[in-house]
PAVO-712179 format. One record per residue: residue in three letters; x negated, y negated, z of N, C-alpha, C in turn. Coordinates in steps of 0.1 Angstrom, whole numbers, plus 5000, padded with zeros to 4 digits. Atoms other than C-alpha are relative to their C-alpha. Layout:
N
AlaXYZXYZXYZ;...
//
This chain:
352
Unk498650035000770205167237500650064988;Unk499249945015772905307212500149894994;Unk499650115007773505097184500050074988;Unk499549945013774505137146498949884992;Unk501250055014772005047118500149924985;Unk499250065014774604957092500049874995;Unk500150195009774304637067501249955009;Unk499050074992776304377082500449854989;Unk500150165005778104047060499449895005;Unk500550094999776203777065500849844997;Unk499650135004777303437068499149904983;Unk500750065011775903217037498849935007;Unk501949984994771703217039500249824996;Unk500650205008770202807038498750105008;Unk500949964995767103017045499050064989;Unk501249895007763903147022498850004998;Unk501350014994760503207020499250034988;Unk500649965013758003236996499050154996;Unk500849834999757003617000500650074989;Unk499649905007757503866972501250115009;Unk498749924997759504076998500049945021;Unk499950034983761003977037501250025004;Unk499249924992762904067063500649915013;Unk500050124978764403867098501350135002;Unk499049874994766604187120499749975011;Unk500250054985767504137156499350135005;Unk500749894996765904367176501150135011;Unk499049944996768704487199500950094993;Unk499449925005770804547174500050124987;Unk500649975016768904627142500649914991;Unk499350025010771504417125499049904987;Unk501050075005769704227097500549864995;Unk499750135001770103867094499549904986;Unk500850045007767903797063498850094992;Unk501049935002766403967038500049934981;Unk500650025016764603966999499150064995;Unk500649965011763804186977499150115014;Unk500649924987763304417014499350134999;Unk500249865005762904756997499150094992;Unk501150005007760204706975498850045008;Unk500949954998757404936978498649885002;Unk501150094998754604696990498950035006;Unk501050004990750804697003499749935011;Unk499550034988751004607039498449945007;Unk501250044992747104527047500050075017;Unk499849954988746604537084500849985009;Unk498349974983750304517101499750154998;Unk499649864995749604887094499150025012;Unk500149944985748004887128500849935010;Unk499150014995751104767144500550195002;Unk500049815001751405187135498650075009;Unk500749894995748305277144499750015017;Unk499950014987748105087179501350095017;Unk498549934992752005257189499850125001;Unk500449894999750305607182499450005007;Unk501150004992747205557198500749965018;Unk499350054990749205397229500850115007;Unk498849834993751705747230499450084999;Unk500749874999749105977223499049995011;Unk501950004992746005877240500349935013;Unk500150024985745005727276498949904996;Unk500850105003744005377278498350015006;Unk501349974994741005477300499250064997;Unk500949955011739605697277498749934997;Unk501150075006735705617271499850054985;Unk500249915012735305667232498549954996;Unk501549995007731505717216500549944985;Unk499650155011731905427188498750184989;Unk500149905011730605717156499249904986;Unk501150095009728305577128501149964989;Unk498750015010731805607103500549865005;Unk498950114996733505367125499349864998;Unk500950115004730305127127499749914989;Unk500650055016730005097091501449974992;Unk498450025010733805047081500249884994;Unk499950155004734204767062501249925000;Unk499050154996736504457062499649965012;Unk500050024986737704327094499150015011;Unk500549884986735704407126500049945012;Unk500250074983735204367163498450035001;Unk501249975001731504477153499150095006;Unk500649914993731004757168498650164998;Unk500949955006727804967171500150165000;Unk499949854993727005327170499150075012;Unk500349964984726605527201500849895011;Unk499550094994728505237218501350075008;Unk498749964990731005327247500749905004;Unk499350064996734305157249501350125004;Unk498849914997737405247263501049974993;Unk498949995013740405297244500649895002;Unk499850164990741904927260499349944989;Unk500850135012739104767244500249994986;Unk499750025014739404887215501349974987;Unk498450015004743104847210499949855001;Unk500050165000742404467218499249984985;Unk500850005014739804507190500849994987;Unk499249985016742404637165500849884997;Unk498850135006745104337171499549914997;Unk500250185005743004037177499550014991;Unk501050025011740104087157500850084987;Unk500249895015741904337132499150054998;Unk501149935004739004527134499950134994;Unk500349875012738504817105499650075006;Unk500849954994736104957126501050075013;Unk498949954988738104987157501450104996;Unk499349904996741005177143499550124991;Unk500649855003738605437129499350045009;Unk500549974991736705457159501650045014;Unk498649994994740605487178500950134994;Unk499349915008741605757151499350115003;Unk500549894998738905977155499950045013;Unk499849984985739405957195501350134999;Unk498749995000743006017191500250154993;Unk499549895010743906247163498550055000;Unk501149875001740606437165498849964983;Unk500450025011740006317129500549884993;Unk499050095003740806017108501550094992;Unk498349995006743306227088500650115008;Unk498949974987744506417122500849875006;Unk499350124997745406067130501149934995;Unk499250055008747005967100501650104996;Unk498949904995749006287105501149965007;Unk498650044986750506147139500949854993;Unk499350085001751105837120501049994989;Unk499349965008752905967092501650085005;Unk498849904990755206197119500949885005;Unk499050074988756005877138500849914991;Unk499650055006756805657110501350104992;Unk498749935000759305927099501150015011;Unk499349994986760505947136501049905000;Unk498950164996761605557134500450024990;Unk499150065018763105617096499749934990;Unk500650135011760705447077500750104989;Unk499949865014761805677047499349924990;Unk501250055008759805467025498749974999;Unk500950064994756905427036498550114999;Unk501449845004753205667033498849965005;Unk501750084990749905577057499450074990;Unk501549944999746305697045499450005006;Unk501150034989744405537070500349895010;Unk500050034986744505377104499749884997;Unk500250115008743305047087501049894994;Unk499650085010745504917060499549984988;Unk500549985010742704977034500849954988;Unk498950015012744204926997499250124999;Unk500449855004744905296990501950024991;Unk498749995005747405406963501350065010;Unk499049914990749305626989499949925010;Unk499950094989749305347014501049955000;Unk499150125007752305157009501249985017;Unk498649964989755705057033500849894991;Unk499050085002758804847029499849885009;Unk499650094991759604487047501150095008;Unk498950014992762804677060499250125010;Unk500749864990760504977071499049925010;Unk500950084988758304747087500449935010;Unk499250054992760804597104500450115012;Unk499649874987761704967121499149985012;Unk501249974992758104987132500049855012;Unk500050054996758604667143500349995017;Unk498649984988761604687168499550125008;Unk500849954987759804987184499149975002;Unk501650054992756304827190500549965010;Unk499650154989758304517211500650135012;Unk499349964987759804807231498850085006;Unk501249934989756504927246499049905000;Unk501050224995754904647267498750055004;Unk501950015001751504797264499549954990;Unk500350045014751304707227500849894998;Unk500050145004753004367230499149935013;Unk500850074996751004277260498649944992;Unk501450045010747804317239500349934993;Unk499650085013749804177208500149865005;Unk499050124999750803887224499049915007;Unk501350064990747103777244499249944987;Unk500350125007745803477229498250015001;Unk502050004996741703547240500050095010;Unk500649894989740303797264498750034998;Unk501449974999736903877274499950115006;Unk500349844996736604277279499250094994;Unk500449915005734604547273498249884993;Unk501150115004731504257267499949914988;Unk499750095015733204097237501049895009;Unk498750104994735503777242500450034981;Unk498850005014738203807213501049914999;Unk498250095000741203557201500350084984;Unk498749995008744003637182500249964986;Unk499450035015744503617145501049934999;Unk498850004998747903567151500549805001;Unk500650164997748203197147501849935005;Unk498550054997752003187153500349995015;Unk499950074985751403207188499749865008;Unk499850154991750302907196500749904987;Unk499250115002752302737167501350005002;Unk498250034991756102807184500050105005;Unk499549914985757602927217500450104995;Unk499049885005758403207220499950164988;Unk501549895010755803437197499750105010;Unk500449864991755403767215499350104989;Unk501249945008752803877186501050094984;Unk500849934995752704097164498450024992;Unk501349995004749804157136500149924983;Unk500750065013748103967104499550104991;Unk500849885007747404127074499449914988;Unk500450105018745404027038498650134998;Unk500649925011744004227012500049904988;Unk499850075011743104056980501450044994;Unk499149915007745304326964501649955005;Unk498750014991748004296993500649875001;Unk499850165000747703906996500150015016;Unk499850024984748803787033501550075001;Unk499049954991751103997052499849995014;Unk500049994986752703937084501450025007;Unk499249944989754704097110500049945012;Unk499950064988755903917142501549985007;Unk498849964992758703917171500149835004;Unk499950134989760103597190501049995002;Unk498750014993762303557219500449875002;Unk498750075000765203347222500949985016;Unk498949954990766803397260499550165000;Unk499749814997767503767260499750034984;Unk499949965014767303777220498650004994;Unk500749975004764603927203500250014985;Unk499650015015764403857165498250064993;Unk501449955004761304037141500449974986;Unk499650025013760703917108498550034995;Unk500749985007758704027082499349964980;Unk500150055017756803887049499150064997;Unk500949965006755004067026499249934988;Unk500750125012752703876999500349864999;Unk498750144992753703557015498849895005;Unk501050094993750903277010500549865011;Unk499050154992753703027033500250105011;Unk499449904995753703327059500049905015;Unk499550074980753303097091501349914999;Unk498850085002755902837080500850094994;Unk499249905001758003107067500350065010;Unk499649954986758203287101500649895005;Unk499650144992758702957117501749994995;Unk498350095006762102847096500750154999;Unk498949845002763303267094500249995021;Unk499150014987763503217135500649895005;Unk499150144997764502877135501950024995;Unk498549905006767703017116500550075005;Unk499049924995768303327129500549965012;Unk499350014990768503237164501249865000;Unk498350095004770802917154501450074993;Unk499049955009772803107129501050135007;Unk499849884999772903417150500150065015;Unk500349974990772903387185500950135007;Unk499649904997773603727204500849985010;Unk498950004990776403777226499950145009;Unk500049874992776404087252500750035001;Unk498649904999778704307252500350095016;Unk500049914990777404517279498750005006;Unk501849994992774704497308500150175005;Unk500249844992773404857325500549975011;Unk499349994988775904887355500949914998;Unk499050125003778004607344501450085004;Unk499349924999781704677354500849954988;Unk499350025012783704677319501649974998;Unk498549965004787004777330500650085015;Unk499349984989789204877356500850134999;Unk498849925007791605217345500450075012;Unk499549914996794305397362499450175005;Unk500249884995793705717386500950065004;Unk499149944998796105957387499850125015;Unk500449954984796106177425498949995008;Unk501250044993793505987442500449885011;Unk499850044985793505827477500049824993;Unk499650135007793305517452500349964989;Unk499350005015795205397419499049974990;Unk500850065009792305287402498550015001;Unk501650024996788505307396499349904987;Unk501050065010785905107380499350084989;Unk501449955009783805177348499249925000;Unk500850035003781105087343498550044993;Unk501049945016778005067312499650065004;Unk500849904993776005307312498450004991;Unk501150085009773305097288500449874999;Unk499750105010773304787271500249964992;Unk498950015014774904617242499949855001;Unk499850155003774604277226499750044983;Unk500049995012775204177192499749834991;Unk499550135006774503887174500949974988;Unk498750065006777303667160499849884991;Unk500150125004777403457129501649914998;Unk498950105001779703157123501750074998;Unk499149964995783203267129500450185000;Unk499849844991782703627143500449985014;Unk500050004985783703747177499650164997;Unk500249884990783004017199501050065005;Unk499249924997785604287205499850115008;Unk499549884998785804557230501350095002;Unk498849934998787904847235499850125007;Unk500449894991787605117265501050114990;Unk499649855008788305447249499850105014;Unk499849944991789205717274500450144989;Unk499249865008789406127257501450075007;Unk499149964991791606187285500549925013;Unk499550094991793606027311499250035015;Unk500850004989791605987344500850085013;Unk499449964987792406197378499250055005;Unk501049974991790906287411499950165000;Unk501050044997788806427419499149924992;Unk501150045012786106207402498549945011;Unk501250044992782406137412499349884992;Unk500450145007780605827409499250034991;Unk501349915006778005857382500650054985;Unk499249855009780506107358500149914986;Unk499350085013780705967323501650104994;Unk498449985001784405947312500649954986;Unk500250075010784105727281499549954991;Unk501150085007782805487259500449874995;Unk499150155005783505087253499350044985;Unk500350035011783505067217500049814998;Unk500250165006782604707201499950034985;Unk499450055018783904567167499949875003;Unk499750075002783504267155501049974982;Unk498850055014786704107129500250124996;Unk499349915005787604457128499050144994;Unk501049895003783904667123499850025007;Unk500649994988783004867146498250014999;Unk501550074997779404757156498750115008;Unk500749904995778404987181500650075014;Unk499249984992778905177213499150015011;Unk501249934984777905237252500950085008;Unk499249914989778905527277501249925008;Unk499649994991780905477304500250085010;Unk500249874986780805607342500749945008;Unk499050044986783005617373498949885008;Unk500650084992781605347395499950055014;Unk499949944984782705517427500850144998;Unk499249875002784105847437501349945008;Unk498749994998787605887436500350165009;Unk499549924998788806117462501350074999;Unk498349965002792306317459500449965014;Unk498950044988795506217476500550115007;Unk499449914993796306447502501850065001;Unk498850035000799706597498500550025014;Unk499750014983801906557538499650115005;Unk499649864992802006937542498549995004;Unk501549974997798106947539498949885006;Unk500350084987797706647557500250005016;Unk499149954985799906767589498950135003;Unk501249885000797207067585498849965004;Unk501150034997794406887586499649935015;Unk500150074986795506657616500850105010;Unk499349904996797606967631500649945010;Unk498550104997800806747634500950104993;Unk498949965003804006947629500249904986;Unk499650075012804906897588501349965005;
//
């Protein structure tokens, strides 16, 4: 969906956490609802395979069998414990990486993928530019403590908001135990089963890094992701950053896909008027006395011929006077032209 990325005033925070740096941003809109000390270069542990899962996921093919490599067997931290010579498919071992966090698994996932671990960390250096981390610098597929390792809460937040939009990597993120591939696995992730509404996404801890964590949870239609880095309060911290936003901040929609927005004037057409309608979606969340404003914008005044389908526009949205963001607009139906008599008398060959 279109939307604008821009800081937004905030109503006054009764909200904080005990992390050196954190984040809460809706997911719809990006707008950010909560943050501290966001920008600070931090060690991220393993939410950095919240990156390496979204790569592995767009590059590779879950059905892939991969030959488990004596590198990957021997990786240390974390693991799903896997041996060498061992055949899994890429599936399994993507369950491997979220629940267990297994070290192992996204070196045995990197050297599938990217050919190499640091062909891998290639793609994930590309993608993480892609979503705009601009702060941000992988080494390894892991999360290791490596001086060139590092990200932001607000960068982690990007990564965020695209993981939730590919429901292969929140299905896995969000499975509480599974038994595949001859392992049974549960979930690090302990915010799933402590409140509704947890759709994953990953645990991290390094001595160095302390506990970091990254996680989504829906609301209705509202999707909120917050992020703490060095945050020994990080489950009750997530817990009171969504208890908040979605009270403080509940989203309003602006615009569904096909929705009809607006009604405008047609000038020589068999009818005075046609429908618009979106041509995406649009919602914003709204704190304590905001509204929601649209405004159909037209570059030109409407006339027939027109086909259903044709973008012609775009509703802009402001709220208290900012504009927020925007979505297309398209004819709803075709407008045919009005016949003028003489070439009507023609067509029905009636004396004009």
């Amino acid at each position: 969906m279109l939307s604008l990325f821009r800081a937004f005033p905030c109503q006054s925070l009764a909200v904080g956490t005990s992390a050196s740096s954190a984040i809460l941003m809706d997911v719809d809109s990006g707008r950010i609802l909560y943050q501290q000390n966001a920008d600070a270069k931090m060690l991220i542990a393993s939410t950095t395979k919240i990156l390496t899962a979204l790569v592995a996921i767009e590059e590779g093919n879950l059905s892939d069998v991969v030959s488990v490599k004596r590198e990957a067997a021997l990786t240390e931290g974390s693991s799903m414990y896997l041996r060498e010579g061992e055949q899994l498919t890429l599936e399994t071992l993507l369950y491997g990486l979220l629940l267990c966090s297994g070290n192992d698994a996204a070196v045995a996932i990197a050297d599938h993928v990217g050919g190499s671990q640091a062909g891998f960390v290639a793609l994930m250096n590309q993608k993480a530019k892609a979503l705009g981390m601009e702060h941000s610098s992988f080494a390894n597929p892991n999360g290791l403590d490596d001086e060139a390792h590092y990200s932001t809460a607000r960068d982690m937040a990007l990564l965020a908001r695209a993981a939730v939009e590919n429901e292969t990597l929140v299905r896995i993120a969000s499975t509480r135990t599974i038994t595949i591939g001859g392992r049974t696995m549960t979930n690090h992730n302990k915010l799933l089963s402590y409140m509704d509404g947890c759709i994953g996404l990953k645990t991290g801890y390094t001595k160095a890094a302390g506990r970091t964590l990254v996680s989504c949870a829906q609301k209705g239609a509202q999707r909120l992701v917050a992020v703490t880095l060095q945050d020994g309060n990080d489950w009750a911290d997530h817990q009171a950053l969504y208890e908040f936003g979605f009270l403080a901040y509940p989203a309003e929609r602006g615009a569904t896909l096909g929705q009809v927005l607006s009604s405008v004037p047609v000038s020589g057409g068999v009818v005075s008027t046609v429908a618009l309608v979106a041509a995406d979606h649009f919602s914003w969340p709204l704190g304590q006395g905001e509204q929601l404003k649209t405004d159909i914008v037209l570059p030109v005044p409407l006339a027939a011929p027109l086909k259903s389908g044709t973008s012609v526009g775009e509703a802009v949205f402001s709220v208290n006077g900012t504009e927020v963001g925007r979505v297309g607009l398209l004819c709803g139906t075709d407008v045919m032209p009005r016949l003028e008599p003489a070439m009507a008398a023609l067509r029905t060959g009636l004396p004009g």
